[in-house]
PQR file with spaces between the fields and no chain letter, atoms N, CA, C, O and H, PARSE charges and radii, in Angstrom:
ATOM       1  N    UNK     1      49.256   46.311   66.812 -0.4000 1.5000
ATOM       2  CA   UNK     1      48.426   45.432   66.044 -0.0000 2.0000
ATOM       3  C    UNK     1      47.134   46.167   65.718  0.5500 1.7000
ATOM       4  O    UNK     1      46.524   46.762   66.607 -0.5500 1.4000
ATOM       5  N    UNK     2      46.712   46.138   64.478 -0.4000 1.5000
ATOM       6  CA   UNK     2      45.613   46.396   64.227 -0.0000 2.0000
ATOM       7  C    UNK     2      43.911   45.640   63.274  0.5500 1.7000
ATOM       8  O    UNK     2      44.156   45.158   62.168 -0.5500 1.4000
ATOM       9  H    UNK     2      47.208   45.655   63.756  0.4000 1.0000
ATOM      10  N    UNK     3      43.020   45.611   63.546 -0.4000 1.5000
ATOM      11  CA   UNK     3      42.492   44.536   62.957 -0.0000 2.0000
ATOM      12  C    UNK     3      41.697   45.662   61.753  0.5500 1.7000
ATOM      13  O    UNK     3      41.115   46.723   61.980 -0.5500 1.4000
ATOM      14  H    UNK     3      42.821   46.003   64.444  0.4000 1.0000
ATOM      15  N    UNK     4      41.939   44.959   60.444 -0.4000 1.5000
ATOM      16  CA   UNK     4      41.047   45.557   59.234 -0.0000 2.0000
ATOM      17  C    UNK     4      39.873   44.616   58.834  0.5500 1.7000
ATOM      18  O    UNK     4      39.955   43.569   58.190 -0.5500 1.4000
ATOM      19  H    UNK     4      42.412   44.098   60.259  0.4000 1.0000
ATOM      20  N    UNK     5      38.273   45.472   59.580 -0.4000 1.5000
ATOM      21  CA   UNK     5      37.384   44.397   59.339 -0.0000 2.0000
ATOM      22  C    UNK     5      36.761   44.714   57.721  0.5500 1.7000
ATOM      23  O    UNK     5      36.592   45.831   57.232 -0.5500 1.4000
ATOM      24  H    UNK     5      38.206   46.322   60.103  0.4000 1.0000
ATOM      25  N    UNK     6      36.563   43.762   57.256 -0.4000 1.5000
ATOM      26  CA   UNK     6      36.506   43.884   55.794 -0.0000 2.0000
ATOM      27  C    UNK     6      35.621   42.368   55.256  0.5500 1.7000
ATOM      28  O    UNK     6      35.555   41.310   55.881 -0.5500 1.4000
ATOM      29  H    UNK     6      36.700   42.855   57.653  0.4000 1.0000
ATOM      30  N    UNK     7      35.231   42.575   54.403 -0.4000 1.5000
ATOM      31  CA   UNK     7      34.584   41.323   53.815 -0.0000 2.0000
ATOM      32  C    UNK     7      33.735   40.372   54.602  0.5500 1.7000
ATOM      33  O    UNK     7      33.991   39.177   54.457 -0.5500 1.4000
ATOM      34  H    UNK     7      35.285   43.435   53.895  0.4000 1.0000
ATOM      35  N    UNK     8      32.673   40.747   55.487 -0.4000 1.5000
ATOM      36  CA   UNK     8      32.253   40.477   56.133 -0.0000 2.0000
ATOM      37  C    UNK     8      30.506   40.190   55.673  0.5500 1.7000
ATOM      38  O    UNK     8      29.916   40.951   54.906 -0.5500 1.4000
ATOM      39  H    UNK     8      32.465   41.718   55.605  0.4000 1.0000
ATOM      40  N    UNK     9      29.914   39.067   56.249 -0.4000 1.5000
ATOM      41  CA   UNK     9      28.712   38.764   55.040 -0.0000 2.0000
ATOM      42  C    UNK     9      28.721   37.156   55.274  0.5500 1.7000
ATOM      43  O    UNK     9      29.372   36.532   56.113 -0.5500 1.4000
ATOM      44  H    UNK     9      30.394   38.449   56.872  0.4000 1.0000
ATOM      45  N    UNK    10      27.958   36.737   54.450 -0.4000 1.5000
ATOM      46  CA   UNK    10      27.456   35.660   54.089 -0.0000 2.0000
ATOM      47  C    UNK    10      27.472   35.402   52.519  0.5500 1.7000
ATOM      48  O    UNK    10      27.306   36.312   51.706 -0.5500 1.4000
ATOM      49  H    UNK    10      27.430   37.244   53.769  0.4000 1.0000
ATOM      50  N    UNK    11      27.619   34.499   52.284 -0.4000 1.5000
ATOM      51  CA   UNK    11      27.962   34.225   50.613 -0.0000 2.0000
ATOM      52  C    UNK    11      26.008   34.378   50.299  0.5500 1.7000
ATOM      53  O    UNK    11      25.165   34.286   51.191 -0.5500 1.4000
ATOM      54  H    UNK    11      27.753   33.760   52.944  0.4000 1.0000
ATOM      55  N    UNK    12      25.717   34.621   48.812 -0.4000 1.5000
ATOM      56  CA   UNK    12      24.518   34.847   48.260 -0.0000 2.0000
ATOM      57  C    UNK    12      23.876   35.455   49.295  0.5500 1.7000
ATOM      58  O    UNK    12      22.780   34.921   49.125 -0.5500 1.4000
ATOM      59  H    UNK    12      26.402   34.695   48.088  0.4000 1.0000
ATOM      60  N    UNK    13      23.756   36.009   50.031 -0.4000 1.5000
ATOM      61  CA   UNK    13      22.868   36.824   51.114 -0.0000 2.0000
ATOM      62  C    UNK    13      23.250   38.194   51.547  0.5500 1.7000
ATOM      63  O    UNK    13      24.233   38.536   52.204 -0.5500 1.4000
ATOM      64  H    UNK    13      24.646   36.442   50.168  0.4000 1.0000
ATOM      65  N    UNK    14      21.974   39.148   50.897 -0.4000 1.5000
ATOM      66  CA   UNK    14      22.003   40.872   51.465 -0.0000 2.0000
ATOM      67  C    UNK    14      22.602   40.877   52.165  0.5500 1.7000
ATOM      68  O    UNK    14      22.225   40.072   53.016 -0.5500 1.4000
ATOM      69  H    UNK    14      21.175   38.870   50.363  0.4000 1.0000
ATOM      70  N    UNK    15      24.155   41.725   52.637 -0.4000 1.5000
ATOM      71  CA   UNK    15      24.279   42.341   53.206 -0.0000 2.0000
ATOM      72  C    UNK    15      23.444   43.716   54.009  0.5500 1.7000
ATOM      73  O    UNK    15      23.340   44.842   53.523 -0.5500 1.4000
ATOM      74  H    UNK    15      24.462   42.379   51.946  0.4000 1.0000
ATOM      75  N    UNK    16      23.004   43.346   55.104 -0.4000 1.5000
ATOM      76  CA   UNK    16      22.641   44.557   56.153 -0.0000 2.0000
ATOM      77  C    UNK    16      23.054   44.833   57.657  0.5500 1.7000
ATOM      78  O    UNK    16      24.091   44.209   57.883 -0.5500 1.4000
ATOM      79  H    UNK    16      23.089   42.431   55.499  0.4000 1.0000
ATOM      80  N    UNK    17      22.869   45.137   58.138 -0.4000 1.5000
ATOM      81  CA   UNK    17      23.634   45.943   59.341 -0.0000 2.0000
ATOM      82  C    UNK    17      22.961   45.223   60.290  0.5500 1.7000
ATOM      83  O    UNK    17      23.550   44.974   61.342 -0.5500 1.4000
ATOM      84  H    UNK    17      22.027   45.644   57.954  0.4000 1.0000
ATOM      85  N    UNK    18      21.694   44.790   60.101 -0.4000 1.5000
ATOM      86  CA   UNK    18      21.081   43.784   60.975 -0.0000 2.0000
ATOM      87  C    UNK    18      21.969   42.463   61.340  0.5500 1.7000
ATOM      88  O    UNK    18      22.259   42.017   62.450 -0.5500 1.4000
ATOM      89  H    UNK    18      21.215   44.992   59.246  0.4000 1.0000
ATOM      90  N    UNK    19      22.217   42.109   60.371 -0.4000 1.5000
ATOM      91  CA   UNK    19      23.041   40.854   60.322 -0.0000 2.0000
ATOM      92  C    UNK    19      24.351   40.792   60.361  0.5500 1.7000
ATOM      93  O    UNK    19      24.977   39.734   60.297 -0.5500 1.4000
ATOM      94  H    UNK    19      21.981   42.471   59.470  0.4000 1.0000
ATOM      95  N    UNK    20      24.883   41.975   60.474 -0.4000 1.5000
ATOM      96  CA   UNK    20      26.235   42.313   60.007 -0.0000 2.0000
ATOM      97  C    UNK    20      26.873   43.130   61.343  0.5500 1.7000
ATOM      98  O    UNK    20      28.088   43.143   61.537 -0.5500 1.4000
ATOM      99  H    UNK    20      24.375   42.835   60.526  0.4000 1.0000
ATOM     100  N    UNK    21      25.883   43.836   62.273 -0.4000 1.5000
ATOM     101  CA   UNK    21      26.214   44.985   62.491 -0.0000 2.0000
ATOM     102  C    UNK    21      26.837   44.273   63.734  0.5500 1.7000
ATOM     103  O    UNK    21      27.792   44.881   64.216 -0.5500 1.4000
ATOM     104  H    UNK    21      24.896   43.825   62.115  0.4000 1.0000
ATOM     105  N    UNK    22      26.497   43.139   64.330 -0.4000 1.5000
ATOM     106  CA   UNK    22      26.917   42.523   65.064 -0.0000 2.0000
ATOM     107  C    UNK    22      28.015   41.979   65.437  0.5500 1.7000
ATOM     108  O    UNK    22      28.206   41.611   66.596 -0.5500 1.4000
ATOM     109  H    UNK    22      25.721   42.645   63.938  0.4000 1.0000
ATOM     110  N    UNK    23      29.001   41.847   64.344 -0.4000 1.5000
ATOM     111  CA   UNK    23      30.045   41.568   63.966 -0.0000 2.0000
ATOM     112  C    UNK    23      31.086   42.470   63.946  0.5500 1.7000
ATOM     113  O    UNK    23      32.282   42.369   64.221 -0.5500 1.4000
ATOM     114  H    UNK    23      28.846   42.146   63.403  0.4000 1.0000
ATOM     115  N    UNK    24      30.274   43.516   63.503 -0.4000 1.5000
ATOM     116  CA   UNK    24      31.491   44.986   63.741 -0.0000 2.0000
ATOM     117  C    UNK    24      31.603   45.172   65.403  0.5500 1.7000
ATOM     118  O    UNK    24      32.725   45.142   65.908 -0.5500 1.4000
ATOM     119  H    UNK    24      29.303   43.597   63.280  0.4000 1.0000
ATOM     120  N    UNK    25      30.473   45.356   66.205 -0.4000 1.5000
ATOM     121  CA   UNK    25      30.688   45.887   67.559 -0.0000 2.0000
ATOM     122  C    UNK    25      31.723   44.934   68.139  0.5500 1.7000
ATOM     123  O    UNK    25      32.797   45.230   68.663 -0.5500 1.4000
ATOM     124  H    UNK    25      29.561   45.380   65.795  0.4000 1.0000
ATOM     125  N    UNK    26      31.024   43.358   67.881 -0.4000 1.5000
ATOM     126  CA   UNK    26      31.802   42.587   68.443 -0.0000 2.0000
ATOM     127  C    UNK    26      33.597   42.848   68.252  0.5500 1.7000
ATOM     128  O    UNK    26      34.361   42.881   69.217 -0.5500 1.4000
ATOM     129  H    UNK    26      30.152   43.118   67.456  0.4000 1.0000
ATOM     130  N    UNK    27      33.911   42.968   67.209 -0.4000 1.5000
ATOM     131  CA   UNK    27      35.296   43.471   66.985 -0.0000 2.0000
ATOM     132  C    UNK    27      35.619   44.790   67.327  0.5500 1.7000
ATOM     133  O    UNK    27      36.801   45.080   67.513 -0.5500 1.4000
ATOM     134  H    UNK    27      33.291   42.941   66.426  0.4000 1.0000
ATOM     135  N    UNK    28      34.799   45.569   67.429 -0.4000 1.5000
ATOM     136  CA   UNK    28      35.318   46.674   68.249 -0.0000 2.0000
ATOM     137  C    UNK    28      35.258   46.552   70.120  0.5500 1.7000
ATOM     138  O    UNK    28      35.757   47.213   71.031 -0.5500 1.4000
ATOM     139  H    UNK    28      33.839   45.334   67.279  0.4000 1.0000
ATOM     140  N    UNK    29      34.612   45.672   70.066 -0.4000 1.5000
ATOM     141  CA   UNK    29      34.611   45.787   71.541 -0.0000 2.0000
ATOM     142  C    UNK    29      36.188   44.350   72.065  0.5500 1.7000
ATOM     143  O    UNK    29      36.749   44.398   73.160 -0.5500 1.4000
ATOM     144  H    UNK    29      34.206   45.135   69.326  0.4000 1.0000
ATOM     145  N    UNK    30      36.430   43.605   71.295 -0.4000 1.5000
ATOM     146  CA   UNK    30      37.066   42.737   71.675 -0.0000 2.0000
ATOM     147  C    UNK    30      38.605   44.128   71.293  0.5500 1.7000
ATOM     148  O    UNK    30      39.215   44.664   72.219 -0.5500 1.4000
ATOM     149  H    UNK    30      35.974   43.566   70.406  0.4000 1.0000
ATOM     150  N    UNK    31      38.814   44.334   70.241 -0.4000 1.5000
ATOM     151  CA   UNK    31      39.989   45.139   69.557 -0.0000 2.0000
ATOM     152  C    UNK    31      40.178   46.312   69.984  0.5500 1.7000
ATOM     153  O    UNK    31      41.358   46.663   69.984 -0.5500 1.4000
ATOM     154  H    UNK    31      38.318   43.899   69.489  0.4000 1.0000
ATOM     155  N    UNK    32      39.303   47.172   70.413 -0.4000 1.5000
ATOM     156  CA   UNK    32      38.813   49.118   70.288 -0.0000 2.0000
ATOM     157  C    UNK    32      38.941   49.449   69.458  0.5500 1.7000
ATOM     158  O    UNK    32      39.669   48.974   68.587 -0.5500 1.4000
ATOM     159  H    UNK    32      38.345   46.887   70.414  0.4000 1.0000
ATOM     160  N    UNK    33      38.235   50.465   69.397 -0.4000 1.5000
ATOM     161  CA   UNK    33      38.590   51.087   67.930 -0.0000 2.0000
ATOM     162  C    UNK    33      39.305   51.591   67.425  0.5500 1.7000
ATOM     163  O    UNK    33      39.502   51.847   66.237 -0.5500 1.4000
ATOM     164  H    UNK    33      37.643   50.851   70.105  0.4000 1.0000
ATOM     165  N    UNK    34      40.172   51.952   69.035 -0.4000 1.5000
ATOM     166  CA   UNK    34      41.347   52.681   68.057 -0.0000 2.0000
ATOM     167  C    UNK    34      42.392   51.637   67.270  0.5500 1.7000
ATOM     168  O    UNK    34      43.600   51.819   67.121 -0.5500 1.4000
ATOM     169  H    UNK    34      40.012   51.744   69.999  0.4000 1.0000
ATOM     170  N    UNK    35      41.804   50.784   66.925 -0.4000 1.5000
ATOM     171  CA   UNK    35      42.683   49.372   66.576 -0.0000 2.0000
ATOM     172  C    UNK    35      41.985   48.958   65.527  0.5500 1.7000
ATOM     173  O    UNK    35      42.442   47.890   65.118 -0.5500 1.4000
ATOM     174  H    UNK    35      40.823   50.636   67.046  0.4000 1.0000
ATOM     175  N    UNK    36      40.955   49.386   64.828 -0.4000 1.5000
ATOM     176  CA   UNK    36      40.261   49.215   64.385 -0.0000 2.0000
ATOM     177  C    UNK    36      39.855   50.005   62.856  0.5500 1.7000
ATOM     178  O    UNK    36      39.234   51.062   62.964 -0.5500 1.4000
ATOM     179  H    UNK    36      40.583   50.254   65.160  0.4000 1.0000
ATOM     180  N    UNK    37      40.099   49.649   61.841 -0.4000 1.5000
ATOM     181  CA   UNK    37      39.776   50.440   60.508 -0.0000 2.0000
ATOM     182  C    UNK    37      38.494   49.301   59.636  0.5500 1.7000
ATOM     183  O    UNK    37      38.397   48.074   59.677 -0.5500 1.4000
ATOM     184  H    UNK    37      40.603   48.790   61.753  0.4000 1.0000
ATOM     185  N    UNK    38      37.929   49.998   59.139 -0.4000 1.5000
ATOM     186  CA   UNK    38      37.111   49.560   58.028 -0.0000 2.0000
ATOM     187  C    UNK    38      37.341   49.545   56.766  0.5500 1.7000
ATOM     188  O    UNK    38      37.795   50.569   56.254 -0.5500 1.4000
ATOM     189  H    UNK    38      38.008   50.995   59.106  0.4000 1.0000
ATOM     190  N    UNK    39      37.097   48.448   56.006 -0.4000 1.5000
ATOM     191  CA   UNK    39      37.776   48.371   54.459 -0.0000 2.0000
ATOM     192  C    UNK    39      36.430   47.718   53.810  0.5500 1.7000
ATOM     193  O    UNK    39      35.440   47.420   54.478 -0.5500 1.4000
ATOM     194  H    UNK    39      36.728   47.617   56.422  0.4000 1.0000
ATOM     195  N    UNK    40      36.568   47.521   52.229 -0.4000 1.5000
ATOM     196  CA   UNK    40      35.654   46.811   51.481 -0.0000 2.0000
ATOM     197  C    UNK    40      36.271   46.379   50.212  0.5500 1.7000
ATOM     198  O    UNK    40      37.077   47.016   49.533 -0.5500 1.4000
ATOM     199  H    UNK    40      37.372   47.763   51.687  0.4000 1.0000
ATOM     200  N    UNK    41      35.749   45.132   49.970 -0.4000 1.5000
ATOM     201  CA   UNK    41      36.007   44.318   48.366 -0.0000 2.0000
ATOM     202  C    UNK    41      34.852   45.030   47.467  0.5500 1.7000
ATOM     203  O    UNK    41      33.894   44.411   47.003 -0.5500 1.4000
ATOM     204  H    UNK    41      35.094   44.615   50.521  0.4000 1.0000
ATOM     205  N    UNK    42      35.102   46.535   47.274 -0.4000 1.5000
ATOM     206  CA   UNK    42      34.058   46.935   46.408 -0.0000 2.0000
ATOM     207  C    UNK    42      35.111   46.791   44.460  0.5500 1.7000
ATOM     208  O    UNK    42      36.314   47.010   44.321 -0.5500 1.4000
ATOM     209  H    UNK    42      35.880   47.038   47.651  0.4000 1.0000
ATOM     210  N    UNK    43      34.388   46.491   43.624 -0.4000 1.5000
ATOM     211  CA   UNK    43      33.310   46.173   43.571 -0.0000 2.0000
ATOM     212  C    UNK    43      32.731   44.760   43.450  0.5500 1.7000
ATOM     213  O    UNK    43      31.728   44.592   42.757 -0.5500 1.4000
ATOM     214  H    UNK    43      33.410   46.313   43.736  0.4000 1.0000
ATOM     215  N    UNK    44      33.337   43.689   44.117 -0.4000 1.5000
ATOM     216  CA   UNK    44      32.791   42.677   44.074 -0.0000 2.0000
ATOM     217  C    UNK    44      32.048   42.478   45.262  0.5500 1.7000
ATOM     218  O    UNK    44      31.457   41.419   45.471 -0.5500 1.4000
ATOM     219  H    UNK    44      34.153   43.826   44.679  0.4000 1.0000
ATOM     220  N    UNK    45      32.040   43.510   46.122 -0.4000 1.5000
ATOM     221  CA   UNK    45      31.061   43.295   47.272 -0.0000 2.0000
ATOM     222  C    UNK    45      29.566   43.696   46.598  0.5500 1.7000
ATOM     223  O    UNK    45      28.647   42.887   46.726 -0.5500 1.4000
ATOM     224  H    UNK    45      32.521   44.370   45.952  0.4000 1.0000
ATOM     225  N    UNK    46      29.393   44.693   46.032 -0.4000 1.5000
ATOM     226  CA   UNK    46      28.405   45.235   45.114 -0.0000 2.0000
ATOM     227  C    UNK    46      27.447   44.446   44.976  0.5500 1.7000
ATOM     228  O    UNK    46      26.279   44.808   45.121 -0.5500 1.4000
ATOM     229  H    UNK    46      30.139   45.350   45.928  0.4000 1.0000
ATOM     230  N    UNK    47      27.830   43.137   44.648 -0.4000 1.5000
ATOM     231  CA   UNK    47      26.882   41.911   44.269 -0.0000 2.0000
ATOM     232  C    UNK    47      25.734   42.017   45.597  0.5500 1.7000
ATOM     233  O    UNK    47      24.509   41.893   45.574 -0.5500 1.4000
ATOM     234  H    UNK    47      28.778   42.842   44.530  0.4000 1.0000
ATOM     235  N    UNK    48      26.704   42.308   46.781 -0.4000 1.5000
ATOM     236  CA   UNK    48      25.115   41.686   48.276 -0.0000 2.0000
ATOM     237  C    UNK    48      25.058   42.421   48.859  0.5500 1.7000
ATOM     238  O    UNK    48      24.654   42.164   49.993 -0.5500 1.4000
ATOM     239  H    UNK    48      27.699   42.409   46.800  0.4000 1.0000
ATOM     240  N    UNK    49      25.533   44.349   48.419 -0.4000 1.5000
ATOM     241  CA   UNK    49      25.624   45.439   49.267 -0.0000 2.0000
ATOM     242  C    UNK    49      26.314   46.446   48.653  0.5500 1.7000
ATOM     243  O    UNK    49      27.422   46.383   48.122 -0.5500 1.4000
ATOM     244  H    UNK    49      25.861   44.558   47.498  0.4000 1.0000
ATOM     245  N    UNK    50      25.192   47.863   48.823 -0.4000 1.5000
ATOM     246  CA   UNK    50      25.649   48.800   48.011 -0.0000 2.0000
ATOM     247  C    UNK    50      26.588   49.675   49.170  0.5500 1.7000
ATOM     248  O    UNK    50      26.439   49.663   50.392 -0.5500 1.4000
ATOM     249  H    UNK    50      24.292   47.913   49.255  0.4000 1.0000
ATOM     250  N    UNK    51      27.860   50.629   48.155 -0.4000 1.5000
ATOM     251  CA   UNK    51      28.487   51.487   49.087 -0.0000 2.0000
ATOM     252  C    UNK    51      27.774   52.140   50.454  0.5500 1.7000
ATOM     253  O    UNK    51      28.359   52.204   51.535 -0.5500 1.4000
ATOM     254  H    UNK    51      27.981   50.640   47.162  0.4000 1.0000
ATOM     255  N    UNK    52      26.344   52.638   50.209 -0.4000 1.5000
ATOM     256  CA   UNK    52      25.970   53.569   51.204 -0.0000 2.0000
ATOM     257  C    UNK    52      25.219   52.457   51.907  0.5500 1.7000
ATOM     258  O    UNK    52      25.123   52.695   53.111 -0.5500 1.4000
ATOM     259  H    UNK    52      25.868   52.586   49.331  0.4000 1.0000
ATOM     260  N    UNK    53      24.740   51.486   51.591 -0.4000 1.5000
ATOM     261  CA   UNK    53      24.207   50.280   52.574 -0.0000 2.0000
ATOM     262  C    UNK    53      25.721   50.348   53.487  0.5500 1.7000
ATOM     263  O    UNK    53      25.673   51.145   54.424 -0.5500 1.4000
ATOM     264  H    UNK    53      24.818   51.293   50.613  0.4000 1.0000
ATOM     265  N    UNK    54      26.750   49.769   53.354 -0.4000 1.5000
ATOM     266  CA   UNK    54      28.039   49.137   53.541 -0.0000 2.0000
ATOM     267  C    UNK    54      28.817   50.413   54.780  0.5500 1.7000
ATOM     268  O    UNK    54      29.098   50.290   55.972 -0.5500 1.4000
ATOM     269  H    UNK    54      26.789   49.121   52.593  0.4000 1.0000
ATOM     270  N    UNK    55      28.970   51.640   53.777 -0.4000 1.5000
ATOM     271  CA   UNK    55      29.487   52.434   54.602 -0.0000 2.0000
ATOM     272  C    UNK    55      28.687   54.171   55.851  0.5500 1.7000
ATOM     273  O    UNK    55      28.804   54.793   56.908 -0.5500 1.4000
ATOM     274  H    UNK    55      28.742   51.741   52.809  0.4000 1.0000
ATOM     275  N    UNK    56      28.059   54.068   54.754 -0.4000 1.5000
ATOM     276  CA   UNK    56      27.231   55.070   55.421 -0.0000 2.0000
ATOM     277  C    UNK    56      26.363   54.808   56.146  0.5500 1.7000
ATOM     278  O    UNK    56      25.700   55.739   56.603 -0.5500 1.4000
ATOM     279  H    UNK    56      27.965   53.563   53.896  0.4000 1.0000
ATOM     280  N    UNK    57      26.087   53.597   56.472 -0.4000 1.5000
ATOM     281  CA   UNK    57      24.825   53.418   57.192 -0.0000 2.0000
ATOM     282  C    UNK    57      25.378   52.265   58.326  0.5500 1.7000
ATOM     283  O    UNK    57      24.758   51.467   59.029 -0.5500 1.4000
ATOM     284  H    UNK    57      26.626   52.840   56.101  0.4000 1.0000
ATOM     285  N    UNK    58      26.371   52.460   58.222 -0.4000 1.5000
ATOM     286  CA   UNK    58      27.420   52.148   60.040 -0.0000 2.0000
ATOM     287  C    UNK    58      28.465   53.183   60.027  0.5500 1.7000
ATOM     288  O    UNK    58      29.693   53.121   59.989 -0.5500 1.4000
ATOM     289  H    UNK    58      26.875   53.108   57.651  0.4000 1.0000
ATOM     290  N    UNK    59      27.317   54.507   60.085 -0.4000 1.5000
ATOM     291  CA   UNK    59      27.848   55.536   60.437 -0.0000 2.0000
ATOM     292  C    UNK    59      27.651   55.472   62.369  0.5500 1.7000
ATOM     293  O    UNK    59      28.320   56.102   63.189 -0.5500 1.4000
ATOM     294  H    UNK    59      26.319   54.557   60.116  0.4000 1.0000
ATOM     295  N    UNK    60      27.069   54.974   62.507 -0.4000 1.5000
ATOM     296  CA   UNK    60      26.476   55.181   64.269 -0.0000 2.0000
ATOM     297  C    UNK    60      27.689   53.826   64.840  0.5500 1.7000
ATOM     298  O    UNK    60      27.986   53.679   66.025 -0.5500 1.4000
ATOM     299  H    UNK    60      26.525   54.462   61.841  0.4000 1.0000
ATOM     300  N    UNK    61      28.179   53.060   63.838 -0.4000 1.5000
ATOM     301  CA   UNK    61      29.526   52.431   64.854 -0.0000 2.0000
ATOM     302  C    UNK    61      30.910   52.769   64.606  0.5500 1.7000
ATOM     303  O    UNK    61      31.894   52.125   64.970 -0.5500 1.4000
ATOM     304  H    UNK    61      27.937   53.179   62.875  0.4000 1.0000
ATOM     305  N    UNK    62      30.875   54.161   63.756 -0.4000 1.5000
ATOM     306  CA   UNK    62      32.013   55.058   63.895 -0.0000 2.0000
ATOM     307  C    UNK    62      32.554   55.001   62.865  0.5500 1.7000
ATOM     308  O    UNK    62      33.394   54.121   62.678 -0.5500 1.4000
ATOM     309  H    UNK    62      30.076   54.685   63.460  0.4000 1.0000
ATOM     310  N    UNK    63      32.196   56.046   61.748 -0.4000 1.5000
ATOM     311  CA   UNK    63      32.696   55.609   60.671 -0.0000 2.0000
ATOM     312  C    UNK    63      34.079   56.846   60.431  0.5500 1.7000
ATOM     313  O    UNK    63      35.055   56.754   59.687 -0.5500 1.4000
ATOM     314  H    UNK    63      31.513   56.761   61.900  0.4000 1.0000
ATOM     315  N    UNK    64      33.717   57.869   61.298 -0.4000 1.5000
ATOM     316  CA   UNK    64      34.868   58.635   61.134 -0.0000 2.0000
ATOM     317  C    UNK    64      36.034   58.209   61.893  0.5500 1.7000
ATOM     318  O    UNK    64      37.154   58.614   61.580 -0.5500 1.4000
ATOM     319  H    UNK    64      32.924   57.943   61.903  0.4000 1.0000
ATOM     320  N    UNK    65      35.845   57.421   62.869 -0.4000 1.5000
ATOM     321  CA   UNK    65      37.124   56.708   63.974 -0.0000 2.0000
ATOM     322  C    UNK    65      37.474   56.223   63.202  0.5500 1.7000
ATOM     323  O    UNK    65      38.562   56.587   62.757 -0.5500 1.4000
ATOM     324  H    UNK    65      34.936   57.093   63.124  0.4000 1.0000
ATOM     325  N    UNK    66      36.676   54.966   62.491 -0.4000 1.5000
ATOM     326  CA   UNK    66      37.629   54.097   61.730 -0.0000 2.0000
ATOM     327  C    UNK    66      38.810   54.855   60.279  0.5500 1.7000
ATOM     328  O    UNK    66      39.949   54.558   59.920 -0.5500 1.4000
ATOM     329  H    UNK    66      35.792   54.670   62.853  0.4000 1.0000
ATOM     330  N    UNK    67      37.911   55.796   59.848 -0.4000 1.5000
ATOM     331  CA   UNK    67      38.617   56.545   58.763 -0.0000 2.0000
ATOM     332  C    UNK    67      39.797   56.911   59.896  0.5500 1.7000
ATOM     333  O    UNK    67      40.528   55.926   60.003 -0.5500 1.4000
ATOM     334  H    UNK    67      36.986   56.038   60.140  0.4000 1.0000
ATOM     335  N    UNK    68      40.145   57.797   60.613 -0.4000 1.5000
ATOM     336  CA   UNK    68      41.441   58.545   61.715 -0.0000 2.0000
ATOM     337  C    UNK    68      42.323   56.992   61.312  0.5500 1.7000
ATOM     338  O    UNK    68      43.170   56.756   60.450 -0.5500 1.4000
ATOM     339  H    UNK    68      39.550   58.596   60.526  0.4000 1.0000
ATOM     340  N    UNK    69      41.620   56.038   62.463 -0.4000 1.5000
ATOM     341  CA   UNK    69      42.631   54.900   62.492 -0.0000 2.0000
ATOM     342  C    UNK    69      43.058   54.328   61.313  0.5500 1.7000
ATOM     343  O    UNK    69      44.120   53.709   61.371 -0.5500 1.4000
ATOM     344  H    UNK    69      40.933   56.230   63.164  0.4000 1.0000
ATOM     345  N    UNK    70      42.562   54.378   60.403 -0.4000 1.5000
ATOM     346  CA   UNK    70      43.031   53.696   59.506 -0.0000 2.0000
ATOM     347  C    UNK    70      44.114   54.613   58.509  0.5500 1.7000
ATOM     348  O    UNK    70      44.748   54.023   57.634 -0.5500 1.4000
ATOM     349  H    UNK    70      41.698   54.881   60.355  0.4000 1.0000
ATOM     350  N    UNK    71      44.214   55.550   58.640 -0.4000 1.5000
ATOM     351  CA   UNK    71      45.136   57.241   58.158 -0.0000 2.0000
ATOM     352  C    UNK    71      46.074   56.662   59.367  0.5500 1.7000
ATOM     353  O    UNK    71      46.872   55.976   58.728 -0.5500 1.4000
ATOM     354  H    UNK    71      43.699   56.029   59.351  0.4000 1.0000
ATOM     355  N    UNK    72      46.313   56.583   60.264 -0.4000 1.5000
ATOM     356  CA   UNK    72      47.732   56.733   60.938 -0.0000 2.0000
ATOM     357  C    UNK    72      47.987   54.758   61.169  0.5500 1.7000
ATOM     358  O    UNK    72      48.984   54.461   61.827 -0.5500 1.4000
ATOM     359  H    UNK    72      45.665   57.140   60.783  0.4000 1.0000
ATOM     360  N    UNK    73      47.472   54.063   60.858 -0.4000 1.5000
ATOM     361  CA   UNK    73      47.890   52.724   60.998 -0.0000 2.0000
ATOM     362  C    UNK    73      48.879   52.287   59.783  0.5500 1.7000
ATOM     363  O    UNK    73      49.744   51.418   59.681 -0.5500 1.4000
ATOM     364  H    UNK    73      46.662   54.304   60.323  0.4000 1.0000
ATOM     365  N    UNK    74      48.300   53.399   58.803 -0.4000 1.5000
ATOM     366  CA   UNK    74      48.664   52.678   57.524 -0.0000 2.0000
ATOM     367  C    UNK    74      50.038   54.230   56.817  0.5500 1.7000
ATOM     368  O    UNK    74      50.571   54.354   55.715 -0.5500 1.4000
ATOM     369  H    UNK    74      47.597   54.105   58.886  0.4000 1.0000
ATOM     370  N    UNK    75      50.120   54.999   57.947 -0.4000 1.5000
ATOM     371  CA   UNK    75      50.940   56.106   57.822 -0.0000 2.0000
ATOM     372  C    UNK    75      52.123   55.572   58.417  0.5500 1.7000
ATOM     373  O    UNK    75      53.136   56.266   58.508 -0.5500 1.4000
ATOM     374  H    UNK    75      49.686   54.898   58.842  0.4000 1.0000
């Protein structure tokens, strides 16, 4: 089993890592990561969060793990 966290947010409200980032650990800590890939509704996420808001800047909750896991989950 693996969980794809994705679309994650609040309707009309910035996406940031403040508010958000909480949500990722929590699923990595309930799931691991190795269970764990990251996805996005770009470009309709666009509207409350840019790519490098979104991906690059939850680089510190593993953005290259999630890339690995998500290459052999979906292999």
């Amino acid at each position: 089993m693996h969980l794809k966290i994705s679309r994650i947010g609040e309707p009309g409200v910035r996406w940031s890592v403040e508010r958000n980032g909480p949500i990722v650990r929590d699923a990595l800590a309930i799931f691991g990561i190795e269970r764990c890939m990251l996805a996005s509704n770009f470009p309709v996420d666009s509207v409350v969060v840019s790519l490098d808001a979104l991906f690059f800047r939850l680089q510190a909750d593993g953005r290259r793990a999630f890339a690995a896991r998500a290459a052999r989950a979906l292999s």
